[in-house]
N, C-alpha and C positions, 0 to 999 in steps of 0.2 A: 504494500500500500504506500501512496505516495505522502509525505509529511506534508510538501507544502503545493498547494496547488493555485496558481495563480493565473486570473482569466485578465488579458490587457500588456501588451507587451510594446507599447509606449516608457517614457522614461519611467512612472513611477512603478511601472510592474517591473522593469528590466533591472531595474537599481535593487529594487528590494529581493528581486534574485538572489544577484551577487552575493546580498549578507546573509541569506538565510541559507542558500545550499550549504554552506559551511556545516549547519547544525541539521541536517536533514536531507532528504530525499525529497527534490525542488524540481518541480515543471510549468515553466511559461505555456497559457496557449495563448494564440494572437490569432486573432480571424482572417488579417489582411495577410499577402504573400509576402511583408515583412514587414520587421520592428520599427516603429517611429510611424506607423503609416499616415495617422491623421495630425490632432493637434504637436503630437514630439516633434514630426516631419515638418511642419511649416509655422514655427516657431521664430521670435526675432532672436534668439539664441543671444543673450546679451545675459552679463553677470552685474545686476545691481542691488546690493543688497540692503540701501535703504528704502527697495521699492516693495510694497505691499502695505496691508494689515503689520499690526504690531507683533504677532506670532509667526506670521510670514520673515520679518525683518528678523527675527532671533535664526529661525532654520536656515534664512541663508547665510547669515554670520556665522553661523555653525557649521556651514557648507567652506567657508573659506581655503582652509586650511588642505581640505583634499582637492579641490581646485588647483592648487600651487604644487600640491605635491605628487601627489599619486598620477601614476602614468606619466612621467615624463611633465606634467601640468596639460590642462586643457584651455587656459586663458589665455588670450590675448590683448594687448593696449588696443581702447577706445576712447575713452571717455565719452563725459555726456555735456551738453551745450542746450541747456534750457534760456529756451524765448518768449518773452514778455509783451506785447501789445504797448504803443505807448498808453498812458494813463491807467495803468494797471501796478501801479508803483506796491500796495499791500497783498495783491495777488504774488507780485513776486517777491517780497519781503518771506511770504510762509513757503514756498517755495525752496526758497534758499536754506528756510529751517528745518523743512522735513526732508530733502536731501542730503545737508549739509552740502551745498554747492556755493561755491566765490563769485559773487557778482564780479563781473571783470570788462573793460571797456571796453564799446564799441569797436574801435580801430583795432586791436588787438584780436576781437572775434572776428574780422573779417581778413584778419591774416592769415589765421587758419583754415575759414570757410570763405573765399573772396564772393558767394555769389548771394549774401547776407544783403537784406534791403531795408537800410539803415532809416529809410524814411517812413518805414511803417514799425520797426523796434522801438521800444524804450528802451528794455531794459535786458541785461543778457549775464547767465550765470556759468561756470562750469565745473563740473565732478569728474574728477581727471580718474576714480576707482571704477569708473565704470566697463568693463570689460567684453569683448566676444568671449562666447566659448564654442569650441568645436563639439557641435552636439552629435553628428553624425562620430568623429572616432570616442564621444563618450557613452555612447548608447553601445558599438562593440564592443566597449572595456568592460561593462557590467556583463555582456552577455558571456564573454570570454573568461571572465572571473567566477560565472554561473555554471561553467560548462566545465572550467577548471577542476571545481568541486563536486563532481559528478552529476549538475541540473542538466535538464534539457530545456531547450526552445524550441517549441513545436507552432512555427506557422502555418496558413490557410488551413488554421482548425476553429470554427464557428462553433460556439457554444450551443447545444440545439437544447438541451433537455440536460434540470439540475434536481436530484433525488436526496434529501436528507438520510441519511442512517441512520443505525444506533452507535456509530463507531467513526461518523465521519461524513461524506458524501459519495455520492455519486455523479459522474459529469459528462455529458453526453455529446460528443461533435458525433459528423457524420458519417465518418464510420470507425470511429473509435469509443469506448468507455474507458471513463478512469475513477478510480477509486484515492480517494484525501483524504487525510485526519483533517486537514485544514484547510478551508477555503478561503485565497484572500481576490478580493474584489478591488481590481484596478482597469477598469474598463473605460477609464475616462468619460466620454457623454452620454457611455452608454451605463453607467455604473447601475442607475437606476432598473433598468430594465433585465440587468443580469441579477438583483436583487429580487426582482420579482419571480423573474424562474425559480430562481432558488427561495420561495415562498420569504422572504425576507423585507418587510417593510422598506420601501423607499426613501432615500433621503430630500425628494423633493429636488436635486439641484437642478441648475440653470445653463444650458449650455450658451454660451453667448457667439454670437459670429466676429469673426475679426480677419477684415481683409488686406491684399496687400497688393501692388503695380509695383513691377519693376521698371524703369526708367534710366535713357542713354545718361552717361556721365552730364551731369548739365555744363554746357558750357566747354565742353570737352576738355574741364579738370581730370588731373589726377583726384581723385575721388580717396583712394586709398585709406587717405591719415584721416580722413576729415571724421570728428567724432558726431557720434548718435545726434541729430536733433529733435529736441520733446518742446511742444508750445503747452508752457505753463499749465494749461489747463488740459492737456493730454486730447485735444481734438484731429490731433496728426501727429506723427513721428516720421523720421529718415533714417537713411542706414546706408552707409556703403554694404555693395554687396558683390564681390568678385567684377570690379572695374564698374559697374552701373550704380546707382540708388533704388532702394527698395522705400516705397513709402506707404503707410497707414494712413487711412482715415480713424484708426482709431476705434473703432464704434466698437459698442457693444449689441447688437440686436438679438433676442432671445432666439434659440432654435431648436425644434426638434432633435435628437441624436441624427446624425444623417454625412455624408459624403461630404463636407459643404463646398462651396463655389461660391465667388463673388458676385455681388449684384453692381452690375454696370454703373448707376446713376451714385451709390454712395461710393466707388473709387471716384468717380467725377469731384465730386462735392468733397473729400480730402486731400487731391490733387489742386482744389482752387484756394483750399485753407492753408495748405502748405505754401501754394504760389505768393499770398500775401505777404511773406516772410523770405522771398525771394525774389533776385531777378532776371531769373532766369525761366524763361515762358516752358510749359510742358508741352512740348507737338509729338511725341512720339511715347507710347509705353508697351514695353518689350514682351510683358506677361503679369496677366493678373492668376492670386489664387485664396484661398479664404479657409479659415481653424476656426476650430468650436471649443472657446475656455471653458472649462466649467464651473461652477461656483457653489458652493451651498448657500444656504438662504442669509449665512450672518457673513460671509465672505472670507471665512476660515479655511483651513483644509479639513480634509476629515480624516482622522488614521487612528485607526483601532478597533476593537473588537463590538463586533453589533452589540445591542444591550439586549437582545433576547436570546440570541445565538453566537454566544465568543466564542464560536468554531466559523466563525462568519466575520473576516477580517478587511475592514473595508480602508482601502488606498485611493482618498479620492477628494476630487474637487480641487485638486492643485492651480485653478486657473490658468493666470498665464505666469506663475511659479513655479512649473514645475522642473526646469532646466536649473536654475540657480539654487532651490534648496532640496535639491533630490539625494546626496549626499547625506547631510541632516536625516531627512527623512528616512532612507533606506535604514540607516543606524536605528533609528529610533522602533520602526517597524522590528527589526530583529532585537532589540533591546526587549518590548513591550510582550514580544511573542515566548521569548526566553527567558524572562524572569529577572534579565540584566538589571542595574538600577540606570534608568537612563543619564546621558550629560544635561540635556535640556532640560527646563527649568518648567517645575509641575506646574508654574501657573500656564506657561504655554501646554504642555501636553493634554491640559482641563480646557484648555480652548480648541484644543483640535479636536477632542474626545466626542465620537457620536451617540455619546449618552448626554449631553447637554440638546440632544433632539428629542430627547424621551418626554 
């Protein structure tokens, strides 16, 4: 029988692999013909860790240190360049304190980004800790670390049918069965719905859409150095991204679990938000494609054992956190499972806990 069995092979099923096959007999399934397929795969893959919720901000500062170290490190220099509207002097004031980012002069911002359009800025910050990470060779180090340990990763295996035991579960793809002591539930948007096969009350979460245009280098900069830019009020975002920029509208719109794709008119409408703040005109974009964050209803993660069934181990609602504190988190999931005493701090593990849904 297998100890741990885990349905979602996105980062936060693939991380919490790694630490568990150590202490057990571990199997990834993952529905898609590979890992990362949905929201992992089309992630702004950026390391910021004073972005989230306040329990968010503890797991990725707890995530630090395996970033820098392990494998070789997965980081790369970005930083972030937060942009303020003029007359928005207190919007950027909190700004500058929930980042901890250095307001820093115009002339200076546009040395680094020259196609910065000083006539519509006020105000301009930047957070030089803000980092890439390579989320593609971090999702093979978990999987490779799971495999090392004798787990498997079993793709294009769809969950069709989930049976309680008296000893465990029962798990059903299409032409396999498998038998767990342990069921943990990291299915991302789909979390809810794999909850329900498995007779387990749902968490209610939210999956939200978030899309993204790629676009030619503007201006036919060297794009490379030039760090993340975020408008204050997180209505757009940029990104170099392999010689082009990659930009956000931003949006949150609520969606069903499902494939997602962009919808036409709101890349429009983040494309003109962004253009404000530039000036450089958009005529050309290379590729759009669109993720589903998911959220639970207080905007927490959720990790821990169901309150009716803690053989029902739910890895879920990482939003759009799940690259920068999945380290954290994988730890904690194997701590929580094993009886460890965790490093994180019980007030946050009472805020992740899905018994504050009960």
């Amino acid at each position: 029988m297998i100890d741990f069995l885990i349905i979602g092979g996105g980062i936060g099923g693939i991380s919490a692999a790694a630490r568990l096959a150590p202490l057990g007999k571990t199997l990834v399934l993952e529905r898609e013909p590979a890992l990362g397929y949905h929201a992992s795969g089309r992630s702004a893959a950026m390391f910021e860790p004073n972005y989230g919720s306040s329990s968010t901000v503890e797991l990725s500062h707890a995530s630090g240190d395996f970033f820098q170290s392990e494998g070789g490190g997965f980081l790369s220099p970005r930083g972030v360049m937060f942009l303020a509207a003029k007359g928005e002097d207190e919007a950027f004031k909190h700004c500058c304190e929930s980042f901890d980012a250095t307001p820093m002069e115009l002339q200076k911002a546009t040395e680094m980004v020259p196609i910065l359009n000083t006539d519509a800025i006020g105000n301009i910050a930047h957070h030089h800790s803000g980092e890439d990470i390579d989320t593609d060779r971090l999702i093979q180090w978990f999987a490779k670390t799971c495999r090392a340990h004798g787990g498997e990763v079993n793709t294009s295996q769809e969950v069709t049918k989930i049976t309680k035991l008296s000893d465990g579960w029962e798990v059903h793809t299409k032409d396999q069965v498998f038998r767990a002591k342990m069921l943990l539930n990291a299915a991302g948007a789909w979390v809810d719905e794999v909850a329900k096969l498995a007779g387990i009350g749902p968490l209610n979460v939210t999956p939200l859409r978030r899309s993204m245009a790629r676009i030619p280098a503007p201006g036919g900069h060297d794009v490379n150095t030039w760090p993340m830019l975020l408008d204050i009020h997180e209505n757009w975002y940029s990104k170099p991204d392999a010689g082009s920029l990659i930009v956000s509208p931003a949006e949150e719109d609520p969606m069903k679990p499902f494939d997602a794709w962009p919808d036409d008119m709101v890349i429009a409408e983040g494309l003109a938000r962004y253009q404000e703040f530039v000036t450089e005109e958009v005529t050309r974009v290379e590729a759009t494609w669109a993720g589903l964050r998911t959220f639970s209803p207080d905007r927490n993660l959720v990790i821990g054992p169901d309150t009716a069934e803690p053989s029902f181990f739910w890895v879920a609602s990482q939003g759009g956190y799940g690259f920068q504190s999945c380290p954290a988190v994988a730890q904690l999931v194997a701590d929580l499972i094993s009886g460890q005493t965790p490093a994180i701090d019980r007030k946050v593990i009472a805020a992740l806990d899905p018994r504050r849904f009960a």
